[in-house]
C-alpha positions, 0 to 999 in steps of 0.5 A, spaced: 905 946 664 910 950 659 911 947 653 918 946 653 917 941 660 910 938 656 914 938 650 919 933 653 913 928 658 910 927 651 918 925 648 920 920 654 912 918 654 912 916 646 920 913 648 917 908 653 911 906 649 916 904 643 920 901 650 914 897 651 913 893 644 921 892 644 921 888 651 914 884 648 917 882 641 924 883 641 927 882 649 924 881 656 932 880 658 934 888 655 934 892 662 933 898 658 927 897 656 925 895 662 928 902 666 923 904 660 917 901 661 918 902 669 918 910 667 912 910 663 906 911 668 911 917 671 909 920 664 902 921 666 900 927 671 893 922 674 898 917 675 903 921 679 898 925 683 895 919 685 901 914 687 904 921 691 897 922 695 897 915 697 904 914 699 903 921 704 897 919 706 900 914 711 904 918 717 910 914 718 910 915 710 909 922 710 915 923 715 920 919 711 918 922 704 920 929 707 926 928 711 928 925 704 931 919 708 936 915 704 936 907 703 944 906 704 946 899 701 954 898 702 956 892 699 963 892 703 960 891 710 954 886 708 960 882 706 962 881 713 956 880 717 953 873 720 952 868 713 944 868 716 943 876 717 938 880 712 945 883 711 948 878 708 943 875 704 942 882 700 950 881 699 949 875 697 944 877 692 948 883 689 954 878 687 949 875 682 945 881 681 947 887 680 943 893 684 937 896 680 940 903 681 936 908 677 936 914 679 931 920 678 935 927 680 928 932 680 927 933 688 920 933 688 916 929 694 914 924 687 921 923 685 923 921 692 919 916 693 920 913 686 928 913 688 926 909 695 922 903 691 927 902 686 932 903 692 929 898 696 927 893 689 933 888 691 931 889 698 924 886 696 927 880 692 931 878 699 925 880 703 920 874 698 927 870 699 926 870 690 932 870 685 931 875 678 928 870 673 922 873 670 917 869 674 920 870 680 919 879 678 912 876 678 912 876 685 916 882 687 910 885 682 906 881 686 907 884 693 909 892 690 901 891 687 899 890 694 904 894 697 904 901 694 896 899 689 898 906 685 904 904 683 903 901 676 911 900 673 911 893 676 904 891 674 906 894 667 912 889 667 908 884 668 903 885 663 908 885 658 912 880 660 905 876 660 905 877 653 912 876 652 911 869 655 905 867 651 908 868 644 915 865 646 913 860 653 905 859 654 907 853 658 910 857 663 904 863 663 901 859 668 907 860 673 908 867 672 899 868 674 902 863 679 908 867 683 905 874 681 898 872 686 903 869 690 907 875 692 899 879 693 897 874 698 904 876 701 903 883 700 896 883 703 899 879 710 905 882 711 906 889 714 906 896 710 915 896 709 916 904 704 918 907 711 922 901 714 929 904 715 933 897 712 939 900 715 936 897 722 935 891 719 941 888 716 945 885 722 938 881 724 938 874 722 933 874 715 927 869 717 927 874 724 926 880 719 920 876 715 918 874 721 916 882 724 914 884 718 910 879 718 912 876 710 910 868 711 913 865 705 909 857 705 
């Protein structure tokens, strides 16, 4: 690695460690300490080289990394589709909740991969049938952990909110340990879904496409 290229990993890894103490003491709610705390691990070559290893090893993964496979979300045609259909729910999401959209312009196999997680996070939230509240991204968290076990941006948001959580809402500690096993137990029944081409699915009614993916929410 060259100076210049170590020079600014070491910059963007000391900015999302200063992120991590900012979303923990000041605001759990600020989204760009969270975009911040979701690129700390990035910063870390083992980090990196183990998330993309595990991800490729899977053939259907391996495929949709190298056709470099879009994940598209149009919100004006979610609009129109049956009020019961995945795609209308997604829509549904998106008028309260704006669309994590965080892009990574490298055009390596590790960025692809990250832009489809983050691409495919609001998907996710449709999926466990959750809001955004902070408990409620305990179970998203909870089922990336399981889903993709390398990447560790959720599983680090978890961590810091917990810590948040027990110096300004201890009471509500428990809930968010509750809904973050919560989504590993969903995680662990349901299907693998990184490959899944989501476009297919959006005019399907929401509880058929939990059902073949096998995500049992009871």
């Amino acid at each position: 690695m060259g100076l210049i290229k170590k020079t600014k990993v070491l910059f963007k890894r000391k900015v999302s460690q200063l992120a991590v103490v900012y979303y923990i003491f000041i605001s759990v709610q600020n989204k760009y300490a969270t975009v911040l705390l979701y690129k700390l691990t990035h910063s870390y070559p083992i980090c990196r080289k183990l998330h993309l290893a595990d991800v490729l090893s899977d053939k259907e993964n391996h495929h949709i990394v190298k056709q470099r496979v879009p994940v598209n979300i149009n919100l004006k045609k979610l609009k129109h589709l049956p009020e019961d259909s995945f795609g209308y729910q997604l829509y549904l999401h998106a008028q309260t909740t704006p669309l994590f959209n965080h892009h990574n312009r490298d055009k390596n196999d590790y960025a692809y991969i990250i832009n489809r997680l983050v691409a495919t996070h609001d998907i996710y939230h449709v999926l466990l049938d959750v809001d955004t509240t902070f408990h409620s991204e305990a179970r998203i968290a909870g089922f990336s952990s399981i889903q993709h076990p390398y990447y560790l941006s959720p599983v680090i948001n978890v961590c810091a909110g917990l810590i948040w959580c027990s110096l300004n809402h201890p009471q509500r500690v428990a809930q968010v340990i509750d809904e973050f096993v919560k989504g590993r137990t969903i995680g662990k029944a349901s299907k693998k879904v990184f490959h899944i081409d989501w476009e297919n699915l959006y005019e399907e009614k929401a509880e058929t496409v939990r059902a073949d993916l096998q995500i049992n929410l009871e």
